[in-house]
C-alpha angles and dihedrals in degrees: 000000000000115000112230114236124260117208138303115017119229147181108249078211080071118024127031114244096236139144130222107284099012120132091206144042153195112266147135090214112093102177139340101309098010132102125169120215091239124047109257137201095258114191130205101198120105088003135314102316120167095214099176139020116219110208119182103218131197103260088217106047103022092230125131106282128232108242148163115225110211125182149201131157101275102028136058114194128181102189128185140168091279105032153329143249129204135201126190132158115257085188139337097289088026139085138170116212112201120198135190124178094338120078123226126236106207101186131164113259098226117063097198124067116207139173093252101021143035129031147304125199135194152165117261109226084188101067094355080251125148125235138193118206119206122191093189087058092035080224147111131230112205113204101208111191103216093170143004121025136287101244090179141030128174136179106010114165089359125141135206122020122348145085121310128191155033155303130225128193143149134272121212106318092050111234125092129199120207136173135219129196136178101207129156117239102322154356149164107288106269115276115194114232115183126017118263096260086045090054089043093058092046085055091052096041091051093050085046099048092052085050094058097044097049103038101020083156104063132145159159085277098055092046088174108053102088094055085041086064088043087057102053091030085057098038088055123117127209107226107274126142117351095343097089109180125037097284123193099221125214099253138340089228114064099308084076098144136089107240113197108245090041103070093055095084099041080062092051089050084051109040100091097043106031111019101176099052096046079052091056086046094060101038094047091089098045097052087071094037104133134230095281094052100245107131108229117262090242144004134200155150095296104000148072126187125207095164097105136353137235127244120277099258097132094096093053090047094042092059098045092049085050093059090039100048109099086227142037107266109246116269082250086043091054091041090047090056085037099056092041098048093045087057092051096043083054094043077068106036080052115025092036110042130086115229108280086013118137089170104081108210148211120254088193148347091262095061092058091055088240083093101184103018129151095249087069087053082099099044136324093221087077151154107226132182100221082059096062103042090053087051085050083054098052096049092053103059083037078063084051106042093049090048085057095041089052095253092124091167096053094048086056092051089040079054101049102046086054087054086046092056100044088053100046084048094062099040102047104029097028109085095183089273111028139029109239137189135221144186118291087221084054126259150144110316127241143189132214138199088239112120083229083088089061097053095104088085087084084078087066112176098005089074122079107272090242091058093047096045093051099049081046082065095042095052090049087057091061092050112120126186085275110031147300116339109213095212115035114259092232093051129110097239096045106132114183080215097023093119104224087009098082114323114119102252117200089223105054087043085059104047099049099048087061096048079048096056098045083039086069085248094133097158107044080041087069098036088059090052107045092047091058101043086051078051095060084037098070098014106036139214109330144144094267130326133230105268092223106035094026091221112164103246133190119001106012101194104062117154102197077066094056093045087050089054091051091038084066101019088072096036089057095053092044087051093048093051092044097044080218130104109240122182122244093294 
């Protein structure tokens, strides 16, 4: 039996081979900078944790077998000279392997067993499965034979170092089935449901269906939005843990969190097609935002950071979803985002700003999102122009949001301070050509060559046309034949791997298209992103990406890059049917 394929081939060096809802994935990457020469079961609870390794073996010899792995979004193959094996999800904790001519090693990751740490591994008397117990994951991963024979089995009950695991290999009519299944203490023995082509066609039908539903729109001239979708549809979560609503991670190799700033625009990407989910995207953050009303920095499956912050960008993203939804948000719907945004826009004019201060400020890189770039060479504790402007930003849609609510006394505060804070940022970081930064304890300004200086353009026509006009030439300048570099090339701290301090980032792209386009800066607005979108095209969908050779770099897989590439990807066809140039949304 040979598996059809179902949709956009990829490189698993690249990509995780995942399903919609499932905390783990197929992958030879075990953490940031380390690849294993087999896949591997890799597990995001409790962390990034690679449980099994999965090695295709010569059924005659017994030896490690020479294959090619080949993927698409509903089918996994490893495929030698003998034989072939598949692997497909039957459902989010659950996958059938499929084997013809080649056996199957299913060994525990760790070698060493210890009290606190490894694996242990067993035979079940109940159902005759075998089971894999992790204590990094706190789960168990039951082996089920559904066909063929287990020609060898180590380790079993063992303690301490050594080899655990089985064989699997065929009986007489060559081919062997086989089901694996992350499950917590206990369940029913595995019942097979479907036969192995049946499950491989669900698999295909359910990537298909969220295709069509995110990037309906698709063409031959958006190549990459099809394995955008399979990047944010196999990097989804369903709610366990801490993560309490369906959450699209970053990413389902390290960067296995979901940062808040990041999911903002995974909810944009979503918004027309899934609404709900996009919904749940956006809310996931708040539902873990503290008394004081910051949102945590990350949330995951076990875990909930309150270290640093993100960037308010949750004004400028809740306006946009609101144009892009199919349909008005609900009046609790609107209190609920009213109630939660007020608090985080509070948690700044309080918590972030000096006595006598107008200006909030940064307590550290981090907190701005730009995490090492060149504006906090001074001082992290810092009062930054992009912070401002995205404050500006998040009043005024408060102001919008309380009109609308019936709170017509507080739209006009939330206005003025707006207006307060635009005024103050022009007075006190525009020196007449350029925005600067200084220090929060006071202090002498300064200016950098990092696009986070030019970040006011997210204000777009609420800022004086000279100053518009002259970030719009400044931005230019950073434009590299793919994209926005996010430390001049020219300057001193430029790093082709620095993170902020070069490298093309899908946020601040596209941030500053849309200030672009309400700055009246049509065509740099295009260029930028036509430029990216070419970018994903050939490069595909990582971290960030090296401004002059435009090499992926760092995690390859991110998913707040994929829903960039739809974000414009859409935008650009609509724009090219209308003939007008609408914003994001």
């Amino acid at each position: 039996m040979t598996a059809a394929p179902t949709g956009p081939p990829f490189s698993v060096h690249d990509i995780p081979f995942s399903t919609q809802g499932s905390w783990f994935g197929i992958s030879p990457v075990l953490a940031e900078k380390t690849r294993a020469e087999d896949l591997h079961l890799v597990s995001h609870q409790n962390g990034m944790h690679a449980v099994l390794r999965l090695v295709p073996l010569d059924a005659a010899t017994g030896d490690h077998a020479e294959t090619r792995v080949e993927a698409t979004p509903g089918l996994l193959s490893w495929t030698g000279a003998a034989g072939r094996i598949d692997l497909t999800y039957e459902s989010p904790d659950t996958v059938r392997v499929y084997g013809e001519q080649l056996s199957l090693r299913v060994a525990a990751a760790a070698h060493a067993l210890t009290p606190f740490s490894g694996t242990y591994f067993y035979r079940d008397p109940v159902d005759d499965a075998h089971v894999f117990t992790s204590y990094e994951t706190g789960r168990r991963y039951r082996i089920t034979v559904l066909s063929g024979t287990v020609a060898d089995v180590s380790g079993s009950q063992s303690l301490g170092g050594g080899e655990r695991g089985l064989t699997v290999t065929a009986e007489a009519d060559g081919s062997w089935e086989v089901a694996v299944e992350e499950l917590d203490s206990a369940r029913r023995p595995f019942r097979s449901s479907a036969a192995f082509g049946e499950v491989v066609e669900a698999a295909r039908q359910s990537f298909t269906e969220f295709a069509d539903t995110v990037a309906p729109w698709r063409s031959a001239a958006t190549p990459a939005a099809e394995l955008a979708a399979y990047v944010v549809w196999s990097a989804s979560v369903r709610p366990t843990g801490l993560v309490t609503r369906p959450a699209v991670l970053m990413s389902k190799h390290w960067m296995d969190k979901v940062w808040s700033w990041d999911h903002c625009f995974n909810a944009l990407a979503l918004a027309p097609g899934c609404p709900g989910l996009s919904w749940d995207q956006f809310s996931l953050s708040f539902d873990h935002q503290d008394e004081s009303g910051a949102l945590p920095d990350s949330v995951t499956h076990s875990e909930v950071l309150y270290n640093f912050v993100k960037p308010p960008i949750h004004g400028w993203a809740f306006g946009h979803l609101r144009r892009r939804f199919p349909e008005p948000l609900t009046p609790a719907q609107l209190t609920e985002a009213y109630d939660r945004l007020t608090r985080w826009t509070d948690f700044w004019l309080t918590t972030r700003r000096a006595p006598g201060a107008v200006l909030p400020h940064y307590q550290h890189g981090n907190d701005s999102g730009w995490d090492n770039a060149s504006t906090f060479a001074p001082g992290h504790v810092a009062v930054t122009a992009d912070l401002a402007a995205l404050l500006i930003l998040q009043l005024d849609e408060l102001a919008r949001l309380a009109g609308e609510l019936g709170f017509p006394e507080d739209s006009r505060r939330r206005t003025e301070t707006a207006d307060a804070i635009q005024v103050a940022l022009l007075d006190e970081l525009w020196d007449g050509t350029r925005f600067l930064s200084r220090p929060a304890h006071g202090g002498a300004p300064s200016h950098s060559a990092s696009l986070l200086d030019l970040m006011p353009i997210v204000l777009g026509d609420r800022l004086p046309d000279k100053v518009r006009d002259r970030l719009a030439e400044q931005i230019e300048a950073h434009l590299t034949a793919f994209g926005l570099a996010t430390e001049h090339p020219d300057s001193p701290h430029y790093e082709p791997d620095g993170y902020w301090r070069g490298p093309i980032w899908a946020p601040a792209t596209v941030l500053i298209e849309d200030g672009l386009r309400r700055a009246g800066h049509e065509r740099l607005a295009d260029e930028i992103s036509a430029r990216f979108r070419t970018l994903c095209e050939i490069s595909g969908f990582a971290e960030n990406f090296d401004a002059l050779t435009g090499q992926g770099l760092r995690d390859r897989a991110y998913t707040w890059t994929a829903s960039s590439y739809l974000l414009l990807a859409r935008d650009h066809l609509r724009r090219a049917d209308t003939g007008t140039a609408p914003t994001v949304a």
